[in-house]
C-alpha positions as CSV (number, residue, x, y, z in Angstrom):
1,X,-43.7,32.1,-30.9
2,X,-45.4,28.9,-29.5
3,X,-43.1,27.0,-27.0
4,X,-42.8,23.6,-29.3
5,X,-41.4,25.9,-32.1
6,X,-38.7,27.5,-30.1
7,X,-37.9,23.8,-28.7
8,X,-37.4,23.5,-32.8
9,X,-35.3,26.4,-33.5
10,X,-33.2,25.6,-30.6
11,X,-32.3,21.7,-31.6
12,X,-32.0,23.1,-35.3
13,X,-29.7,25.6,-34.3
14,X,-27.8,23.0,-31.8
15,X,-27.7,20.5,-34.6
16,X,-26.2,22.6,-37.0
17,X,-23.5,23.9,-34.5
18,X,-20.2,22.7,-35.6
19,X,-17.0,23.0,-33.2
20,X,-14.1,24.6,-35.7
21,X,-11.1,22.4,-36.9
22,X,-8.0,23.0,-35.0
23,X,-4.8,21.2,-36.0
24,X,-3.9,18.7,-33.8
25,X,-0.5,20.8,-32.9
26,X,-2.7,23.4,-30.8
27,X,-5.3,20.7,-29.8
28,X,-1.8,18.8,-28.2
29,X,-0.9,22.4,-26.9
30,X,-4.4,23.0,-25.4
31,X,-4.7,19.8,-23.6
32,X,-1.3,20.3,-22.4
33,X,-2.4,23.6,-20.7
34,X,-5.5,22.0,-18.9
35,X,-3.6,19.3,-17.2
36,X,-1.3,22.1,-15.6
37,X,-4.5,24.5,-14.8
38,X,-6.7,22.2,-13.8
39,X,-5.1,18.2,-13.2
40,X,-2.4,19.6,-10.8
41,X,-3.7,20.7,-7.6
42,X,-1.3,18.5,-5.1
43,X,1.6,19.7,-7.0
44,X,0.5,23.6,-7.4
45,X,-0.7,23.3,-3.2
46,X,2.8,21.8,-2.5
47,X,5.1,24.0,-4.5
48,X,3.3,27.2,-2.7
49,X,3.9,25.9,0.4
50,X,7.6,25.0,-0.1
51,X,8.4,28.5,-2.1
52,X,7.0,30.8,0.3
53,X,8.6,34.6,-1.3
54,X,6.2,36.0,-3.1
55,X,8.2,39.0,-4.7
56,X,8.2,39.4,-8.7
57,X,11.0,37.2,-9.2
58,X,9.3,34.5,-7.0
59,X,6.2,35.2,-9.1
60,X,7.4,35.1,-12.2
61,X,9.8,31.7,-11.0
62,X,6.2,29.6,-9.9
63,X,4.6,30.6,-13.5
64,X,7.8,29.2,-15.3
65,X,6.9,26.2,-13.7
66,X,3.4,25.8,-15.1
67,X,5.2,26.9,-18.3
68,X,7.9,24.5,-18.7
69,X,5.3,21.6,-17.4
70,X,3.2,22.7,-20.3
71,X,6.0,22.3,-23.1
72,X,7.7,19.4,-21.5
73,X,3.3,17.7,-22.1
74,X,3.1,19.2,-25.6
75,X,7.1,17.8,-26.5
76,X,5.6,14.4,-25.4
77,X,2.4,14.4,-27.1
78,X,4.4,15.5,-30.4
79,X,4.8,11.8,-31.7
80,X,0.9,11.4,-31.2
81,X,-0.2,14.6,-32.6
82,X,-1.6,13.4,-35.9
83,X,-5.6,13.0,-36.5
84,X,-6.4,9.3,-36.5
85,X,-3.9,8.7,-33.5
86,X,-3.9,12.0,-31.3
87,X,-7.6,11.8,-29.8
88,X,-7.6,8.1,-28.2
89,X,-4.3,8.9,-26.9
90,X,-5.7,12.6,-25.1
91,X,-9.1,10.2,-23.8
92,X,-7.1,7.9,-22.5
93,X,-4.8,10.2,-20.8
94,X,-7.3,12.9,-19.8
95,X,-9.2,9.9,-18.3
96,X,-6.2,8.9,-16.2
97,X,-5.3,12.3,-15.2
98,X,-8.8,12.9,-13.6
99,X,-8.9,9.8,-11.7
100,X,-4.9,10.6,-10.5
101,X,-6.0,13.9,-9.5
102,X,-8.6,12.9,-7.2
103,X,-6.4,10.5,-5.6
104,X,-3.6,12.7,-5.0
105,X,-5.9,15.8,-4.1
106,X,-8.6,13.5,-1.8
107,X,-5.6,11.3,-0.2
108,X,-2.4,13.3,-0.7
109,X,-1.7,10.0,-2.5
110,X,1.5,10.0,-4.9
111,X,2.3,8.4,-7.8
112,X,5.2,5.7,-7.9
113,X,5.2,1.6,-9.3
114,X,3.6,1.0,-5.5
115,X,0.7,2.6,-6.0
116,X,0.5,1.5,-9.2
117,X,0.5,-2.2,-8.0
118,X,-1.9,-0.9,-5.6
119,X,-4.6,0.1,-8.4
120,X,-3.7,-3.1,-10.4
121,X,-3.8,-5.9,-7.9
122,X,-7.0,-4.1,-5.9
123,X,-10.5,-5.9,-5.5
124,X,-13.8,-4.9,-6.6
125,X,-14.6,-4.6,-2.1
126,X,-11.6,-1.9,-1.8
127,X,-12.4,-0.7,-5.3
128,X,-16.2,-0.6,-4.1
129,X,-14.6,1.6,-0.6
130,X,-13.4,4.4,-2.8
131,X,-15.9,4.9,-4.4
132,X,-18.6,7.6,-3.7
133,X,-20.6,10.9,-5.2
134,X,-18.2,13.4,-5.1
135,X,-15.1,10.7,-6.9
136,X,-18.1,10.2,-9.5
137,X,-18.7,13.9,-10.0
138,X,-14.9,14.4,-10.2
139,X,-14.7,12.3,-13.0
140,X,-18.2,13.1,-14.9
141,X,-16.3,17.0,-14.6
142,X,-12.7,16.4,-15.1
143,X,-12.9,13.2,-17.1
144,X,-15.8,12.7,-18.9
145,X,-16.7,15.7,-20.6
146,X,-13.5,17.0,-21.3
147,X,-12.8,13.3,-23.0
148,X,-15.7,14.1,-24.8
149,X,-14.7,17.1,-25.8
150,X,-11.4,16.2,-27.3
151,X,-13.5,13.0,-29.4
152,X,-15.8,15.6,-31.0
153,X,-13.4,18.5,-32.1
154,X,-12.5,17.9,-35.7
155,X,-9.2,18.3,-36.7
156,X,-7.2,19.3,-39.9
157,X,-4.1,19.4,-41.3
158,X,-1.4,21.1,-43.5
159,X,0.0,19.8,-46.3
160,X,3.8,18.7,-46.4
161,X,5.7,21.5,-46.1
162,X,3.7,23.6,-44.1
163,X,3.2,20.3,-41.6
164,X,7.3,19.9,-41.9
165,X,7.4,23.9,-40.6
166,X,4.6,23.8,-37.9
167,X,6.3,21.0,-36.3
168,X,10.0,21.9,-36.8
169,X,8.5,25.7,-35.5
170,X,7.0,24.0,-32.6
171,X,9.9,22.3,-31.5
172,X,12.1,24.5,-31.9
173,X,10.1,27.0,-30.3
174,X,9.6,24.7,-27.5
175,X,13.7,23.7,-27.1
176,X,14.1,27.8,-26.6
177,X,11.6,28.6,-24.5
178,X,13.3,26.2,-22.2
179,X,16.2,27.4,-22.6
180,X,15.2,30.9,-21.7
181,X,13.4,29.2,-18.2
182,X,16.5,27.4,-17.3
183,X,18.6,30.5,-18.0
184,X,16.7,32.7,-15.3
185,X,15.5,30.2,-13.1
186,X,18.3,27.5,-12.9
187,X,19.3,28.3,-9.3
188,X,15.5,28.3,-8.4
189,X,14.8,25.1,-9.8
190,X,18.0,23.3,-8.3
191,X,17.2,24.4,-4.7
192,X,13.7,23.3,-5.6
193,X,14.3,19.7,-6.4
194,X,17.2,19.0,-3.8
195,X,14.7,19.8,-1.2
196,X,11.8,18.3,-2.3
197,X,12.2,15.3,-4.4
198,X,9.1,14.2,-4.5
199,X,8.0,16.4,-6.4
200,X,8.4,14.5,-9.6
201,X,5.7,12.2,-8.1
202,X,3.2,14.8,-8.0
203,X,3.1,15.7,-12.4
204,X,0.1,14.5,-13.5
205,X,-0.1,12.4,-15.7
206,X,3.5,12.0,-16.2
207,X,4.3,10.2,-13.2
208,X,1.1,7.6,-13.2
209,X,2.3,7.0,-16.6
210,X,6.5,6.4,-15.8
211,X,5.0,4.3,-13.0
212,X,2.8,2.2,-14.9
213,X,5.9,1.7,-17.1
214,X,7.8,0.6,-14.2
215,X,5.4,-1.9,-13.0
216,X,4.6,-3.5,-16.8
217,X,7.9,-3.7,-17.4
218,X,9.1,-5.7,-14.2
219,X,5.4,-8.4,-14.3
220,X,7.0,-9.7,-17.0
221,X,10.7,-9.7,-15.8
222,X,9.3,-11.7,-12.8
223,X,6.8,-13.9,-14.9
224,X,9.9,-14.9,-16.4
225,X,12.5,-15.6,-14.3
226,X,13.4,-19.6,-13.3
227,X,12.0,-20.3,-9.5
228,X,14.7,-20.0,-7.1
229,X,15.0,-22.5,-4.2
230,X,16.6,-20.2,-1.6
231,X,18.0,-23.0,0.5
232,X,20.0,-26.0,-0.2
233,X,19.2,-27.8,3.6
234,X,16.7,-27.2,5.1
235,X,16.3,-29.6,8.3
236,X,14.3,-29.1,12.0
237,X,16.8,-29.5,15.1
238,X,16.7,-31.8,17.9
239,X,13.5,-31.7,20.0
240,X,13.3,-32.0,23.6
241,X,12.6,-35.4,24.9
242,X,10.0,-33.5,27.5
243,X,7.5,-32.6,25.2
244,X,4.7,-35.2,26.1
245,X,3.5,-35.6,22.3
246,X,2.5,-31.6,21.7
247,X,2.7,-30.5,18.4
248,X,3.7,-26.7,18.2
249,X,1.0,-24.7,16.6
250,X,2.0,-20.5,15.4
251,X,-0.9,-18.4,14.4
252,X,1.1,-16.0,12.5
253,X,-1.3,-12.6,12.5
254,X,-0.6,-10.6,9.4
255,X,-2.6,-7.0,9.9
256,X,-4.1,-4.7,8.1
257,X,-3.3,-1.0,8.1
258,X,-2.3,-0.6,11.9
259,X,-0.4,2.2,13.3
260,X,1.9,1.1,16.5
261,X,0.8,4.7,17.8
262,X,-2.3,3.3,18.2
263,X,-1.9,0.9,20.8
264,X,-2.2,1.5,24.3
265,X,0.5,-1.5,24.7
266,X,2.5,0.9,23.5
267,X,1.7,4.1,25.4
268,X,-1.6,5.5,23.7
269,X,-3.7,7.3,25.5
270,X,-6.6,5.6,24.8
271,X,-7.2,1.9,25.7
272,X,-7.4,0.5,22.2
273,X,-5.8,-2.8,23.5
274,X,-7.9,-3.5,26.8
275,X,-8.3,-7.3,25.8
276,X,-4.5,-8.4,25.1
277,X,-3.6,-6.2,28.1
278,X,-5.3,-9.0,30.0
279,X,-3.2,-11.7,28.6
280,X,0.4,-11.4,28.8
281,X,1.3,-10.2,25.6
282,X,4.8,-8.4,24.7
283,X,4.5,-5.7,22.4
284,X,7.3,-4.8,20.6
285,X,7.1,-0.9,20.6
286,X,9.8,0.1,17.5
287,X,9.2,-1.7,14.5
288,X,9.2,-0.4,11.1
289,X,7.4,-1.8,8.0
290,X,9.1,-3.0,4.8
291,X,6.6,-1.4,2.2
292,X,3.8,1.6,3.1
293,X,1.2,-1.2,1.0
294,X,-0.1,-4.4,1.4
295,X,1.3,-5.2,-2.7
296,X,4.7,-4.5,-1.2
297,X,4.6,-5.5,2.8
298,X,3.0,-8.8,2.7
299,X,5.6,-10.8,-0.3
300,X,8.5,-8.8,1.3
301,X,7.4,-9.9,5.2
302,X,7.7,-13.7,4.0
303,X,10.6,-13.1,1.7
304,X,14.5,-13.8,3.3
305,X,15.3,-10.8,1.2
306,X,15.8,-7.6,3.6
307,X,14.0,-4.8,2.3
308,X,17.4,-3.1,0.9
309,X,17.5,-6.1,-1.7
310,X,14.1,-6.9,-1.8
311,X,12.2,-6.6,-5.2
312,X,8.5,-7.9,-6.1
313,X,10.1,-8.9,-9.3
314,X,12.4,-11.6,-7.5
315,X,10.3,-12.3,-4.4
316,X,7.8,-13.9,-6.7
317,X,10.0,-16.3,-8.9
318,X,11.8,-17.6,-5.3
319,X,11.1,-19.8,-2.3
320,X,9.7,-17.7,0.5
321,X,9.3,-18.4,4.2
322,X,6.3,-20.7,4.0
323,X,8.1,-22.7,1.1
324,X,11.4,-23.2,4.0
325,X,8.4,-24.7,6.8
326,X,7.0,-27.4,4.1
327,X,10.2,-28.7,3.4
328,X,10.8,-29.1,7.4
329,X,7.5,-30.4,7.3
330,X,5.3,-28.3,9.1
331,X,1.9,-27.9,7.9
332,X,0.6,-24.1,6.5
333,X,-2.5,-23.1,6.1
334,X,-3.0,-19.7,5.2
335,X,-6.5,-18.0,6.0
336,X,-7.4,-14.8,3.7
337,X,-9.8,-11.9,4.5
338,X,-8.4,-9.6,2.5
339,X,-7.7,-8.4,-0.8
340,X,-5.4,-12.0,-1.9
341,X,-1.7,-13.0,-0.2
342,X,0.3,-11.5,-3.4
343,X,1.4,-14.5,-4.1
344,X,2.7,-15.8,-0.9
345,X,0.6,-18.7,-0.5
346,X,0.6,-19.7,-3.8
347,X,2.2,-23.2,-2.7
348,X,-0.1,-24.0,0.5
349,X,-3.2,-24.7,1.4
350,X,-5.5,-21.4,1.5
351,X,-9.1,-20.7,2.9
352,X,-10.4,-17.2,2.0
353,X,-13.1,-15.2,3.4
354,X,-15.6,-14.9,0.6
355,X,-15.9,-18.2,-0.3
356,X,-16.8,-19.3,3.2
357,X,-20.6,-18.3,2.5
358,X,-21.3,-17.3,5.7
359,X,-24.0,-15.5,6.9
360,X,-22.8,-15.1,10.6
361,X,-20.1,-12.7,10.3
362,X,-20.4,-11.5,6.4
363,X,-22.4,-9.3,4.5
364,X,-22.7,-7.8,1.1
365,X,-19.0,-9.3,0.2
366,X,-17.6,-7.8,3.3
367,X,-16.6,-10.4,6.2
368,X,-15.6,-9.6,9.5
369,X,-11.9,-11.0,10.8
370,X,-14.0,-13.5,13.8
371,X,-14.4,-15.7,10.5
372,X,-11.2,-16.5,10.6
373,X,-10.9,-17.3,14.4
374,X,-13.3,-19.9,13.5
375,X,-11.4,-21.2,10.7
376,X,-8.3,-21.4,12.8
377,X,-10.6,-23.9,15.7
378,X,-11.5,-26.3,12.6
379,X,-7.9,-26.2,11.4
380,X,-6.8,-27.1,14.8
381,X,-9.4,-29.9,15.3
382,X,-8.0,-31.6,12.1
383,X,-5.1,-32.8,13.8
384,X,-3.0,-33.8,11.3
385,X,-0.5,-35.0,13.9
386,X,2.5,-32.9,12.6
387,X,3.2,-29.2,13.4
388,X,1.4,-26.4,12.3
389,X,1.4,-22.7,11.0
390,X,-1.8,-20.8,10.4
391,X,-1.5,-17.2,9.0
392,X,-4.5,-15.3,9.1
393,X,-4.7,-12.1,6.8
394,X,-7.0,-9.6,8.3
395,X,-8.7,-7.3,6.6
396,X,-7.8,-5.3,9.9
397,X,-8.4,-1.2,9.9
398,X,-8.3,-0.9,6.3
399,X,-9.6,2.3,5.0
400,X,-11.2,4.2,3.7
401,X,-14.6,2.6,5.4
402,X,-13.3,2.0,9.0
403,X,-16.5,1.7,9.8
404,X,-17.1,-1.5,8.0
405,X,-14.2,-3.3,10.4
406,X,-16.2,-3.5,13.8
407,X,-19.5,-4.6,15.3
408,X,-21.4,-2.2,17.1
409,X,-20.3,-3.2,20.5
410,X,-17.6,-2.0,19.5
411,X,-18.5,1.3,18.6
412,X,-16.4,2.8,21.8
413,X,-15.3,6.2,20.4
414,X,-17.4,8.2,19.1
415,X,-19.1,10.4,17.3
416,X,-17.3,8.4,14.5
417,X,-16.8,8.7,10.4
418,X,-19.7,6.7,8.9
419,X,-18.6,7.0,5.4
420,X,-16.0,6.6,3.0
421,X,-16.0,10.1,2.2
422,X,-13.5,11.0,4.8
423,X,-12.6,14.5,3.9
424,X,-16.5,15.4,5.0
425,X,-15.7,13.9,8.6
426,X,-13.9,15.9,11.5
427,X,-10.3,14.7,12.4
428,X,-12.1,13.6,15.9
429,X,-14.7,11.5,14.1
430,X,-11.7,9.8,11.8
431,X,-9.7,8.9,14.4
432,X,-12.5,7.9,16.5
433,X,-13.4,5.7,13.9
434,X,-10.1,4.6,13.4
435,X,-9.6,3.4,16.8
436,X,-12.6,1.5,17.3
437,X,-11.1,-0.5,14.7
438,X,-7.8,-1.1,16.5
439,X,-9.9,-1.8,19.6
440,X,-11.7,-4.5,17.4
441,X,-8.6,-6.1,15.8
442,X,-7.4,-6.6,20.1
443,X,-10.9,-8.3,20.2
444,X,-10.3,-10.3,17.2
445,X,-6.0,-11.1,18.6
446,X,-7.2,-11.6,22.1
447,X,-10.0,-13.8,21.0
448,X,-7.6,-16.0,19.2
449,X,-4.8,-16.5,21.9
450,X,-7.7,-18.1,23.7
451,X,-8.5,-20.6,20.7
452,X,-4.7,-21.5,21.3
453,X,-4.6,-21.6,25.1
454,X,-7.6,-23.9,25.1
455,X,-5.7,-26.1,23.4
456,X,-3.3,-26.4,25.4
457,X,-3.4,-29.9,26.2
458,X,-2.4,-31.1,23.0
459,X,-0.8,-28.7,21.4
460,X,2.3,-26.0,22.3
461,X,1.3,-23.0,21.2
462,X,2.0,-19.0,20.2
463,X,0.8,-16.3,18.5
464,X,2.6,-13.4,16.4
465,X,0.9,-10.3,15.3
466,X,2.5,-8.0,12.8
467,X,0.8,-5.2,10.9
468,X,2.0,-5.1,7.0
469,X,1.9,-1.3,7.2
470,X,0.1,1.6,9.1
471,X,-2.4,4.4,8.5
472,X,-2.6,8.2,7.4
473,X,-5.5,9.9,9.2
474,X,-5.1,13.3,8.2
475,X,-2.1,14.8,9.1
476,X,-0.9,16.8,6.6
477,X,-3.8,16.8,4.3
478,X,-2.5,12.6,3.9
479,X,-5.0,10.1,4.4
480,X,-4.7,6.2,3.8
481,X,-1.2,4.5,3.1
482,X,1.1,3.7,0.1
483,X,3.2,6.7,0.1
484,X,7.0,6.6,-1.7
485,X,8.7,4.9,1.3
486,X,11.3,7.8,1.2
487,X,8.5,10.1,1.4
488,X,6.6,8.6,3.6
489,X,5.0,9.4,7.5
490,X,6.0,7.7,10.4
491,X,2.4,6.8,10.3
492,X,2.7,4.9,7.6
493,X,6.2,2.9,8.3
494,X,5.7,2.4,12.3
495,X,3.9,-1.1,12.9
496,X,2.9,-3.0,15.7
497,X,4.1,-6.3,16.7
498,X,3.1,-8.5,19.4
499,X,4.1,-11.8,20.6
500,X,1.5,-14.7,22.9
501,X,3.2,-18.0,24.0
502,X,1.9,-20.4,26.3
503,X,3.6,-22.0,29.1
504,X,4.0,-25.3,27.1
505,X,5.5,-23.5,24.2
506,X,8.0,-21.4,26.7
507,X,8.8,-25.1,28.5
508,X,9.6,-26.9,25.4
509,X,11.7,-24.0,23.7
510,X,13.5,-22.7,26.8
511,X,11.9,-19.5,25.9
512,X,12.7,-16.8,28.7
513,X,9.3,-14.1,28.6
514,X,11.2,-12.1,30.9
515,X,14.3,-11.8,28.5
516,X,11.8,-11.3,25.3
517,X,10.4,-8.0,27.5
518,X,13.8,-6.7,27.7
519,X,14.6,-6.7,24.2
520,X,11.1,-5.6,23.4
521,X,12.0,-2.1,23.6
522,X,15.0,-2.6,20.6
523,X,14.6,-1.8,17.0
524,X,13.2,-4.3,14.8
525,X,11.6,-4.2,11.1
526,X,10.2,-7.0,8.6
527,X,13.3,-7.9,8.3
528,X,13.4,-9.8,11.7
529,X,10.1,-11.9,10.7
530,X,11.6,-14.9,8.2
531,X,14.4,-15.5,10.6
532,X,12.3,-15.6,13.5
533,X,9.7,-17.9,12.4
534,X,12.1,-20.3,11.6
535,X,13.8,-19.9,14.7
536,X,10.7,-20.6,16.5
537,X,10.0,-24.0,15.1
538,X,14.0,-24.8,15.7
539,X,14.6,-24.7,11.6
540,X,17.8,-24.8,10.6
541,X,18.8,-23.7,7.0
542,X,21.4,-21.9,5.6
543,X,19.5,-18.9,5.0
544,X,18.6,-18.2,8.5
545,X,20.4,-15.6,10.3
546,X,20.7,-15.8,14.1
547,X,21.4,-12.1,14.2
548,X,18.2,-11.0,12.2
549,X,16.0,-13.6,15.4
550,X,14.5,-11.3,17.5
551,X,13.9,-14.4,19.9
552,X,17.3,-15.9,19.7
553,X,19.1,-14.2,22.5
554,X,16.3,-15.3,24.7
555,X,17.1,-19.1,23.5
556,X,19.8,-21.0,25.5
557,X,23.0,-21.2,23.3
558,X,21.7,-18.9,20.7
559,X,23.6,-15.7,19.3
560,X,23.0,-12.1,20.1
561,X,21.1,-11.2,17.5
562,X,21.7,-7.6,17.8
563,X,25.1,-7.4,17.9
564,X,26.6,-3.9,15.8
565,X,28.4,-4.8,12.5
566,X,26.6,-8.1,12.1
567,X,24.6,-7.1,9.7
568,X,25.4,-5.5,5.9
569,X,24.0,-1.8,5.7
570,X,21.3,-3.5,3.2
571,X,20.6,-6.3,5.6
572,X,19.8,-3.8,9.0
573,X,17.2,-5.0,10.9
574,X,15.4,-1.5,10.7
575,X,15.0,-0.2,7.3
């Protein structure tokens, strides 16, 4: 048979293929079983690791687990399981469940309204970062063709009393085979979840779902709500009579995605901080983050809310710390190279990145953090002849392109991960990586101190650098950040902070270096950074806490600020 007539028989025979009708009961039930098999991997790779017996009874106890997930999908997708509104429900979900299980299996990423507000409130440049071949196979595999699938299988159904029995049989089978689980396996299940409660975090799609929930639910809560002024008086305090006409000027440094670990000013072995080393800086060695994200550090490090209390919800529809320095009148300009300020700066002047249209130091949509130093020397030029706070958001070490963050003379350790792919890298070559950013971002701090020192003449100034959160590289099969706080790694919660003032600044504030070393060493958090701000610029407002100033007992006449019992359990200065 000539080859152009086979090519015939074989599209007639394709074309007259027809899938069979299922009822959208077992089509529920079938797509039920696929997420367990196939959309589950972190939570099947965690529970065998936890439950390590493997007798019969273990056996049989892990299986119950893929079975009870199975029912508990199929109970839920009851409701939908009807023929116009069951398949764009399993697309939409199957969809979802593909893209979940490639973040949670690539990244070790779990599923709470944090990373949900992560996804949301990302850009197309950290969108365009986690992107690459094997993510699109992923999907084309797990997403695409089984969505497909499910749109093309016809379905049928019963008439009414045979529907009213397939569906009463189908619960009720359901509600007993549950039973029968928690009847043998009670114990197992309760030892199970004590231990490890994230768990729950790990069901795919069940928890992107509850989370997306979550975050809808509270947008609108917050979209809602009446703005707050946080203050009644807000005021500055008497200033020294000394000060020769300087203006104070803070460069507030918000980071990106730094781990304290890191730094060699705090005891790394390698010298990722050879720069800042050189000037005087005091690093402040144990502090801990309020949020593993940049959605939840950056509004919580701004907001007088300590992080027991503090909710994006209310942070948004109340004053924050830049709002308190307006009203004392002290200009703000906030500087953005990264994703947006969350809301922050939606009341002050803001510069951003991309809309710079440089050519120097950006590319493709990407700009490197030296931008900003050059923002902050026009900013200072425009003397505006009243005091001044610049707050530069880097785009820092964020992942998963490291690679993007540094110049090539800064390329120090190496061989290094030149991709975004980072499970195809070595741990050497991701930390490598890794730390050649750090090394950059003490380039990038130690580059700015010397903006502010050479301005010393007219101006009194210092610097504060505090990462939002830190960095996963790895360990434990986690990479990136945005973890369950509860949950998540040291790596992830344990910041840097360091602090730059010039001998003009330390002259007009009284400010005692050698005092700020010694408490260097003490716990501090997020927590400290609206009280200390304030404190710096001599604000006084009823919102500001002496006790939560990490400077203050380095300040003539000011409170201990670590004093035990001064602060409410929800209040602590370390979360």
């Amino acid at each position: 048979m000539p080859l152009s007539s086979l090519t015939r028989a074989l599209l007639q025979r394709l074309s007259a293929f027809r899938l069979p009708a299922v009822h959208p009961l077992l089509l529920a039930l079938g797509v039920s079983c696929l997420f367990v098999l196939f959309y589950n991997g972190q939570l099947w790779s965690a529970v065998l690791g936890w439950w390590p017996g493997r007798s019969l009874r273990d056996i049989s106890f892990l299986a119950s687990i893929g079975l009870f997930l199975a029912i508990a999908f199929n109970l839920v997708l009851q409701p939908f399981a009807f023929p116009r509104l069951l398949k764009p429900v399993l697309v939409l979900l199957v969809l979802a469940a593909a893209g979940v299980s490639w973040f949670a299996s690539a990244y070790g990423a779990l599923m709470d309204r944090s990373m949900i507000a992560n996804v949301i409130e990302t850009d197309a440049r950290e969108v365009g970062d986690l992107l690459n071949f094997r993510f699109v196979l992923h999907m084309v595999l797990f997403g695409v063709l089984p969505a497909l699938l499910v749109a093309v299988v016809p379905l049928r159904s019963s008439g009414f009393g045979r529907e009213a029995l397939l569906r009463g049989g189908t619960l009720l089978g359901s509600v007993a085979l549950v039973g029968l689980v928690a009847v043998f396996f009670f114990q197992d299940y309760a030892v199970l979840l004590r231990g490890h409660r994230e768990l729950r975090l790990m069901i795919n799609p069940s928890a992107a779902i509850y989370a997306s929930l979550r975050y809808a639910t509270a947008v609108p809560e917050g979209l809602g709500a009446e703005f707050e002024r946080i203050a009644d008086r807000v005021e500055r305090g008497p200033r020294p009579a000394n000060l020769g006409g300087r203006r104070k000027v803070l460069v507030f440094v918000v980071g990106e995605t730094a781990r304290a670990d890191h730094f060699s000013l705090n005891g790394y072995a390698r010298d990722t901080n050879p720069e800042l080393a050189r000037r005087g800086v005091v690093s402040f060695g144990d502090v801990r983050s309020c949020g593993t994200s940049t959605a939840e550090s950056v509004p919580c490090m701004f907001s007088d809310l300590a992080r027991g209390r503090y909710s994006a919800s209310s942070a948004g529809s109340r004053e924050n710390l830049l709002d308190l320095l307006v009203r004392a009148d002290i200009d703000v300009l906030w500087l953005e190279n990264n994703s947006s300020c969350k809301g922050v700066c939606a009341r002050v002047p803001v510069r951003t990145a991309w809309e710079a249209e440089d050519t120097q130091y950006c590319d493709g949509g990407e700009c490197l953090d030296d931008l900003m130093v050059r923002q902050l020397r026009e900013a200072m030029a425009a003397d505006t002849g009243r005091d001044l706070v610049v707050v530069m958001h880097q785009i820092g070490s964020h992942g998963p392109s490291y690679f993007k963050r540094y110049t090539q003379d800064y390329r120090r350790f190496a061989p290094t991960c030149d991709t975004n792919q980072l499970q195809s890298c070595s741990q050497a070559e991701l930390v490598n990586s890794y730390d050649d950013s750090i090394l950059y971002t003490d380039h990038i701090l130690a580059e700015t101190i010397d903006v502010l020192a050479g301005a010393s003449d007219r101006f009194d100034t210092a610097m504060l650098y505090v990462s939002d959160h830190g960095e996963s590289l790895g360990e434990k099969g986690i990479y990136l950040h945005g973890m369950p706080y509860m949950f998540a790694p040291d790596a992830q919660t344990h910041v840097p902070m360091v602090l730059w003032t010039s001998p003009g600044y330390r002259a007009a504030t009284a400010l005692d270096m050698a005092c700020v070393r010694g408490e260097a060493g003490k716990a501090y958090s997020h927590d400290n950074l609206f009280h200390s701000v304030l404190g710096m610029f001599g604000v006084r407002t009823d919102v500001y806490r002496t006790d939560l100033d990490l400077l203050a007992p380095c300040r003539p006449g000011a409170a201990v600020a670590h004093v035990a019992g001064l602060a409410t359990p929800d209040e602590t200065a370390r979360p």
